[in-house]
Every structure is written in structure tokens, then in C-alpha cells.
Steps between C-alpha positions, in 0.01 A plus 500: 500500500742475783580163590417355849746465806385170527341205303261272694491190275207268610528129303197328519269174397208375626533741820149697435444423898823654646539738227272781650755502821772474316403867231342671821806456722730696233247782422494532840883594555559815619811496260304628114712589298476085299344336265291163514570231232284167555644219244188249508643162358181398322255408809164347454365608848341835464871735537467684199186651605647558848788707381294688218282648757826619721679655230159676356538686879860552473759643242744397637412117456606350150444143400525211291270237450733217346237239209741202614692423796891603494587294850600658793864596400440635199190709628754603761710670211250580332374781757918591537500595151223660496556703817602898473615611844816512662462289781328146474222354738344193421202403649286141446180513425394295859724723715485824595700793684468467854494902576403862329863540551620185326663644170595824681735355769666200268596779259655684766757159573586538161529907473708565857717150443653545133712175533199328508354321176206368705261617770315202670261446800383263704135418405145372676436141361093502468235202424242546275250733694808728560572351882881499608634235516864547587759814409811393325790701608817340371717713636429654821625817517520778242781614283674521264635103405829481243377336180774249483422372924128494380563285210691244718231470794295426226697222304637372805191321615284793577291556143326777433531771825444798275065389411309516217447755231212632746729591703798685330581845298758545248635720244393439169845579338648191707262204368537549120526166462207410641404168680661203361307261284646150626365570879102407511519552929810623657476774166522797807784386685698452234426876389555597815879355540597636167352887607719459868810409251423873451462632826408450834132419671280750697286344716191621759377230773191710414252317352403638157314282297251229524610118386165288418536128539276295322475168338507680145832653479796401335724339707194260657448440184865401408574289826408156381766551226751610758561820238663701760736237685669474146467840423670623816808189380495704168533804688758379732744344199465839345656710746700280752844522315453881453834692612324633824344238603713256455733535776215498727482094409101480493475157704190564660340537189638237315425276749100611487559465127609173525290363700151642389640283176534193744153552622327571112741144452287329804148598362637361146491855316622478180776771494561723199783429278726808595385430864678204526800642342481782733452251781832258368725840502382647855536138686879517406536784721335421783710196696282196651631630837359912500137323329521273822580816716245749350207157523573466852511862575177510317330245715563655828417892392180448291244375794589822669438713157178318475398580868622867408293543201165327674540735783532809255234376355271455806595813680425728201115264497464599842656835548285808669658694193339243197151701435761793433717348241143351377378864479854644333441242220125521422435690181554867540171603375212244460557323220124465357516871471702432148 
């Protein structure tokens, strides 16, 4: 059997509500020539049943159904592993693809740009019932983005630009590795630096995919533990002395570092052991008088980001043009027809 262009990997558990959207919106694509792999990380909500009766309809759908639950990182792999195509799409099981021509035109970043390890767009962020909400768009413009300037926007106070898993392609051949077991939130950007170490970033303004929020997924879930403001630290330690990044001195992200510690210190977190000795080596290279200058900058500039981000906000509730984006992320075909 010849193996498929591309692998659409669809993790999954407890998602039997969004999961529907999520199968429909890929057998949709106009791009065919893929397979379907659903990982199910032993749910208790009626999925198995859900994605039985869409692979009975489709052969190009395989699944597992796991007895016990791997956790989200290791389901992630999991599917990676298990995948057989070329290029690499993942998709979570309460997202979906935001247009028929989702997989065709995030393949093509990848195919006409062959410095670039990663194709990315920016995505629809949608509630529960599938309303928009907002569009993240990190970057602004499309392009082509050098791997190494990425990587620094996004250590240097900036976090994640490139999205979630939703929202990328890949080869297969570049993330043998897999995703790496000691990250529980930030487990994407921290795949996503090491593939730009490889190459460069392709990137469409064009929104592609569908980003559910809800109060089920994983990183509301991890917030009260403050898992990703120590993961990003993590992050940060690991690549700041790096030979090309280096020179480029960082401060704006060590200060953030720093003082996202000084505010986990305030609400009496306890911080993890190689946290504080992360914290002890980073505050020797940051002098009292750039934290001081970076604070006070900070005062003055983030009323006017909050403004910025409320009026984004509000003008996207109130443009003419919302009942379209609604429309352009509604399931492609009614889901009860499944």
C-alpha cells in the first residue's frame, strides 16, 4: 500500500462532543491523498463509539482505542510513531480545520519554501458552540521567518508566536525524537524551537485551523500550578547561552523570567527545586539597575497593551464581518449526519 502524503494525527480524551467537527473537517479537505489516525487516551465519555462509526465510513481513518490513559505527551508520541506519511498534521480532538483548503495550502508553505522545517498559520480561537472569539495572528504578515530570529522573539519575552499543534505541518523525518517527556504544557513550543534549529518558519496570516477554548483543556487545567511559567524558565535556561543566541543578550526575557518568579514568590508558590537554582543563576546576570529599567518600562507600556487587546477584542465582537468568520468555522457538513 502506498503510504500517504500526509498523516493527520488526532489525540483525543473525553472530546466525544467536539470530536465529530474535528474528523468531518479533515475528510472534508480537498487535499486526499492522507490518512486519519485518532489516538483515544482511554475516555469514559462515549469517543470510542464516536470514532468507530467514522472510520466504519472511511478507509482512510485508523484508530486506537488506548484501555488506560498514557497523558497527553505521551499520547502525543504515541500517534508520531505510529504515523506513516511524509508530512505531519496534528489535529486535537476539540479543534478543527478552519477551511476545505486547510491541509492543501499549509503543505504548499512547506513544498515551495524548502528552508522551511515548519509551516504555521494564524488560527480562529472558538468557544464551545464553535463562535469566534478572537483570531490569533502572531505575526502579521506572511513569510518566510529565519528559524534562529523566530526562536529569539519567542524566548525573549514573546512565548509561543508559532500556535499549537492545531495549527502547524511538519515533516515527519525532522521530529524523530518526538515530544519531550519532562514538558506536561509548553511540550509544543519546545518542539517547535528545536525543528526551527533546522530551518526556517513558513507562515500564512490565513487562518487555517480552529483553536477551542474551554475550561477542560490542558493548560486551564495546569494554571493553578503555574506549570507553564516554570516551564517556559526551563525552556529559557535551555537555550539562552546557545552560540546564536547568545550575542543577542536575551534581557527582555530574562527579565519576564525573573519576575514571573517574583510574582509565584508574592502568592507564596512553592518553587521547584531546579527552579530555584535556575532562578539563583539567571539573577546574576541581570544587574538591579536593567530589572529597575525593564519594571518601569513595563509599567508605562502595559495599560496601552491592555487597551490594545480589549479593543481587538471588541471590534472583532462587533464587526459587520463576525457572522462570516462564524460561518467559515461552523462544521463543514452537519455534524449529526455522522
Amino acid at each position: 500500500m502506498a503510504l500517504p502524503r500526509i498523516s493527520v494525527l488526532i489525540p483525543t480524551y473525553n472530546y466525544a462532543r467536539y470530536l465529530p467537527e474535528a474528523i468531518e473537517s479533515v475528510l472534508e479537505q480537498d487535499w486526499r491523498d492522507l490518512e486519519v489516525l485518532i489516538s483515544d487516551d482511554g475516555s469514559t465519555d462515549g469517543s470510542a463509539e464516536v470514532i468507530a462509526r467514522y472510520a466504519a465510513k472511511d478507509s482512510r481513518i485508523r484508530f486506537q482505542i488506548h484501555p488506560a490513559n498514557l497523558g497527553m505527551v505521551q499520547n502525543w508520541n504515541w500517534c508520531l510513531s505510529s504515523a506513516r506519511g511524509e508530512y505531519i498534521k496534528f489535529l486535537f480532538g476539540d479543534d478543527k480545520l478552519a477551511s476545505r483548503q486547510a491541509l492543501r495550502k499549509l503543505l504548499e508553505l512547506l513544498e515551495t519554501n524548502p528552508s522551511a522545517a515548519l509551516a504555521a498559520s494564524a488560527r480562529y480561537v472558538v468557544g464551545n458552540k464553535s463562535e469566534t472569539l478572537e483570531i490569533w495572528d502572531a505575526f502579521r504578515k506572511p513569510g518566510v521567518y529565519n528559524g534562529a530570529e523566530v526562536i529569539t522573539r519567542c524566548l525573549d519575552g514573546a512565548g509561543n508566536l508559532i500556535g499549537e499543534p492545531s495549527a502547524v505541518l511538519f515533516r515527519r523525518r525532522d521530529a524523530a525524537g518526538g515530544f519531550n517527556l519532562r514538558y506536561q504544557q509548553l511540550v509544543d513550543e519546545e518542539m517547535w524551537l528545536r525543528l526551527l534549529e533546522r530551518g526556517d518558519l513558513a507562515y500564512t496570516t490565513e487562518p487555517l485551523c480552529c483553536f477551542r477554548k474551554h475550561a477542560r483543556q490542558q493548560s486551564e487545567l495546569n494554571k493553578p500550578a503555574q506549570v507553564a511559567k516554570f516551564e517556559a524558565l526551563r525552556l529559557f535556561w535551555e537555550y539562552h547561552n546557545k552560540p546564536y543566541l547568545r550575542a543577542k543578550g536575551l534581557r527582555q526575557g530574562l527579565f519576564s523570567q525573573l519576575h514571573n518568579l517574583r510574582k509565584c514568590r508574592k502568592r507564596h508558590l512553592r518553587l521547584p527545586e531546579d527552579v530555584l537554582v535556575i532562578e539563583r543563576e539567571l539573577s546574576a546576570k541581570m544587574s538591579q539597575f536593567w530589572y529597575a529599567a525593564f519594571w518601569s518600562r513595563r509599567r508605562v507600556i502595559r495599560p496601552f497593551q491592555q487597551l490594545q487587546r480589549w479593543r481587538k477584542r471588541h471590534w472583532l465582537r462587533a464587526a459587520p464581518t463576525q457572522a462570516l468568520r462564524q460561518t467559515e468555522c461552523q462544521p463543514l457538513r452537519d455534524s449529526s449526519s455522522g
